[in-house]
C-alpha positions, 0 to 999 in steps of 0.5 A, a space after each residue: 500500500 502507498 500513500 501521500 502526506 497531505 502535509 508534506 507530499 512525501 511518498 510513503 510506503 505501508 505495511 500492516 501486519 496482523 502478527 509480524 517479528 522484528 527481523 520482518 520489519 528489518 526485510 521491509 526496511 531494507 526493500 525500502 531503499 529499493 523503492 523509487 520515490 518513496 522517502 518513508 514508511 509506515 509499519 502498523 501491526 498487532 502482535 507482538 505487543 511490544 514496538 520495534 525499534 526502527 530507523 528514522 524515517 519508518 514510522 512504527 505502530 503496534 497495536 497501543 500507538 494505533 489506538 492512541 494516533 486514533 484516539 488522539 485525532 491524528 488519524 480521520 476515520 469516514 463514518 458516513 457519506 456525509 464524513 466523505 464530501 
């Protein structure tokens, strides 16, 4: 999956794992740098509870930080067609 920050333009690239491991997130860190035009990433998953370690420009969420991003108002979430215009 890909998406473009709103705010910045940057090219990011997505990964959300039901259950993943550390050395999983490690692959996806160094197919990263293969990528073209992608210049972050974003890696969300729900088991391990535990969050990874990662360099700067991959952005780590395991189960807590997602609930917080949307708890927080970080993230919008469409409820009906009226969210969407």
């Amino acid at each position: 999956m890909a998406l473009v920050l709103p705010t910045t333009g940057e090219k990011c690239a997505v990964q959300v794992k039901s259950e993943t491991t550390r050395s999983t997130l490690e692959e996806y860190v160094e197919k990263l740098k293969g990528y073209s035009g992608y210049s972050r990433m974003f890696f969300a998953y729900h088991t391990p509870p535990d969050l990874f370690d990662a360099p700067e420009h991959v952005t780590v969420w395991n189960r807590k930080e997602i609930a917080k991003q949307l708890i927080g108002g970080s993230c919008q979430l469409a409820t009906g067609q009226d969210d969407l215009k």
